[in-house]
C-alpha positions in Angstrom: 0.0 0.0 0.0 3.1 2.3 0.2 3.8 3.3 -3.1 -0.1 3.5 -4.0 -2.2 7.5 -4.4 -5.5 7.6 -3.7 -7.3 10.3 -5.5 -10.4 11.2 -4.7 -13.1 13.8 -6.7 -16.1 15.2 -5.8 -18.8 17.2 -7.7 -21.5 18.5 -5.8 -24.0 21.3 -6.7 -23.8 23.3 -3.1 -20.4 24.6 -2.4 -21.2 24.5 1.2 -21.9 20.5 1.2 -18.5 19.8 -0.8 -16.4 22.0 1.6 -17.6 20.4 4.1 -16.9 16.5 2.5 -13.6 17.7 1.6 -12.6 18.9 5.2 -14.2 15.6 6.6 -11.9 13.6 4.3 -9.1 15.4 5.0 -9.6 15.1 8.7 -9.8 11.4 8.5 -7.1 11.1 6.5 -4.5 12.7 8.8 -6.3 11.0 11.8 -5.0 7.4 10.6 -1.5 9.0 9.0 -1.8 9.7 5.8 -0.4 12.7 4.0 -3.0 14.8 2.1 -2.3 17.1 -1.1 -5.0 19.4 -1.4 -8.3 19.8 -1.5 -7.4 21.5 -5.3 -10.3 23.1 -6.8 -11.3 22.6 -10.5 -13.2 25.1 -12.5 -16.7 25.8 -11.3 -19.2 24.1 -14.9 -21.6 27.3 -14.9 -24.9 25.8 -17.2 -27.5 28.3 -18.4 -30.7 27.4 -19.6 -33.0 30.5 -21.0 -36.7 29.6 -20.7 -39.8 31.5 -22.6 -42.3 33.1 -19.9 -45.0 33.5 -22.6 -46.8 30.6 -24.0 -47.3 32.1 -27.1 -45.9 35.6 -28.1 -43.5 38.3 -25.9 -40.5 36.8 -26.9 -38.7 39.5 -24.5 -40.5 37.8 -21.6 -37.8 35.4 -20.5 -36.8 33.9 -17.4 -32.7 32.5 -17.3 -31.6 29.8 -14.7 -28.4 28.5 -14.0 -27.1 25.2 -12.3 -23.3 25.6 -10.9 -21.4 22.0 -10.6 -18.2 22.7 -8.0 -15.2 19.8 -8.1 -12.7 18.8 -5.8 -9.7 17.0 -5.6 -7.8 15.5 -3.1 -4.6 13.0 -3.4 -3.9 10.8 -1.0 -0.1 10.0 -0.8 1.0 7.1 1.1 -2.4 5.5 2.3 -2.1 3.0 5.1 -4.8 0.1 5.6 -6.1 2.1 8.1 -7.0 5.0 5.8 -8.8 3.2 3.0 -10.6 1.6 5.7 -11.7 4.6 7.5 -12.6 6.5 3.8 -14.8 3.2 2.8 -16.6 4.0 6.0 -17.2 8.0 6.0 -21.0 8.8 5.7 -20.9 12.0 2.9 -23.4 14.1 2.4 -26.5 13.1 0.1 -25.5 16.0 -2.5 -21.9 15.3 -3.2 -20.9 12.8 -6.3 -17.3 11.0 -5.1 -14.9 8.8 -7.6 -12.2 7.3 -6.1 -9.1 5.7 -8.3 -5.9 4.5 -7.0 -3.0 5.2 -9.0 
C-alpha cells in the first residue's frame, strides 16, 4: 500500500456541502496517517438554460436559470490500511458525487 495515491473527486451542486466533505476527508485522513495534497479546486461548470415566460408571443419575456457544478480533488499520498478503511466507512453528504481511483 506504500507506493499507492488515492485520489479522490467530488462534484457537488452546493459549495457548502462539498467543503464540508472535503474537510471531513481530510480530517480522517490525517487522523490514521496519511499525507494529504489538497483539497485542489477545479473550474466551477456554470450551465445556463434560457426559458420562454410567454406561452405564445413576448419573446422578451424570459426567465434565465443556472445550475453551478463545484469539483474537488484530493490525493492521497502514502495511504495505510487504516485509511482506506476509515474512507470506505465515512458517511458523505446526500448531494456530493465522489470517484475514487488508486494510482
Amino acid at each position: 500500500m506504500q507506493s499507492q495515491k488515492i485520489r479522490i473527486r467530488l462534484k457537488a451542486f452546493d459549495h457548502r456541502l462539498i467543503d464540508a466533505s472535503t474537510q471531513e476527508i481530510v480530517e480522517t485522513a490525517k487522523r490514521t496517517g496519511a499525507q494529504v495534497r489538497g483539497p485542489i479546486p477545479l473550474p466551477t461548470r456554470k450551465e445556463r438554460y434560457t426559458v420562454l415566460i410567454s406561452p405564445h408571443v413576448n419573446k422578451d419575456a424570459r426567465d434565465q436559470y443556472e445550475i453551478r457544478t463545484h469539483k474537488r480533488v484530493l490525493d492521497i499520498v502514502e495511504p495505510t490500511e487504516k485509511t482506506v478503511d476509515a474512507l470506505m466507512k465515512l458517511d458523505l453528504a446526500a448531494g456530493v458525487e465522489v470517484q475514487i481511483s488508486l494510482g
